[in-house]
N, C-alpha and C positions, 0 to 999 in steps of 0.2 A: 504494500500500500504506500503512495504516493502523499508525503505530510505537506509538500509543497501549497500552500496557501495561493489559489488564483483568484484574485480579485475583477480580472476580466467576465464580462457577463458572457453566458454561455450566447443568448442573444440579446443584440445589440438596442439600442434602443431605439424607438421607432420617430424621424423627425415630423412635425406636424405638416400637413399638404391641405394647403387654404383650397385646393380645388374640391376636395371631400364636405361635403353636406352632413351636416346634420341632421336625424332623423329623431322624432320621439310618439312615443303612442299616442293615436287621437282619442283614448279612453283617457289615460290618467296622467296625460301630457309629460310622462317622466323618460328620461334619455335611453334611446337604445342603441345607436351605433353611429359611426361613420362613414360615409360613403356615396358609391352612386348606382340608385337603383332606378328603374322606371314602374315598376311595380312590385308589392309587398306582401308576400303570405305568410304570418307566421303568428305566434300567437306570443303576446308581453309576458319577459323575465318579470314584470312586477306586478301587474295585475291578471295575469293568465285569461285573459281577452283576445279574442281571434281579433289578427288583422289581415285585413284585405281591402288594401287602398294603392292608391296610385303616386306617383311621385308628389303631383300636386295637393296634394291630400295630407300628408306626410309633412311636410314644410310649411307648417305655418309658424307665424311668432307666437312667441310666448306671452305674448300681452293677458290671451282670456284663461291661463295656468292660473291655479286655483293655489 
């Protein structure tokens, strides 16, 4: 066994790409990923609500988030 201490990450870390969108549930308006989709099936890590909507459905602001 190797005592050698590597402080290098195994992966690296990841820089931010301003061209990735923002996505969050239109149930409970809470964050799910980054990226770029044109449409979206899958159902919220947080309120376990199906989604099925389309990019423009997906991107709204956050002004009416509760």
């Amino acid at each position: 066994m190797n005592d050698n201490k590597n402080t290098d990450p195994i992966v690296p870390a990841m820089k931010s790409d301003p061209a990735l969108k923002e996505y969050r549930c239109p149930h409970c308006r809470k964050f799910l990923f980054k990226g770029n989709v044109k449409k979206l099936n899958m159902v919220c890590h947080h309120c376990h609500e199906m989604i099925i909507e389309d990019e423009s459905e997906l991107i709204k602001p956050e002004i009416d988030a509760i």
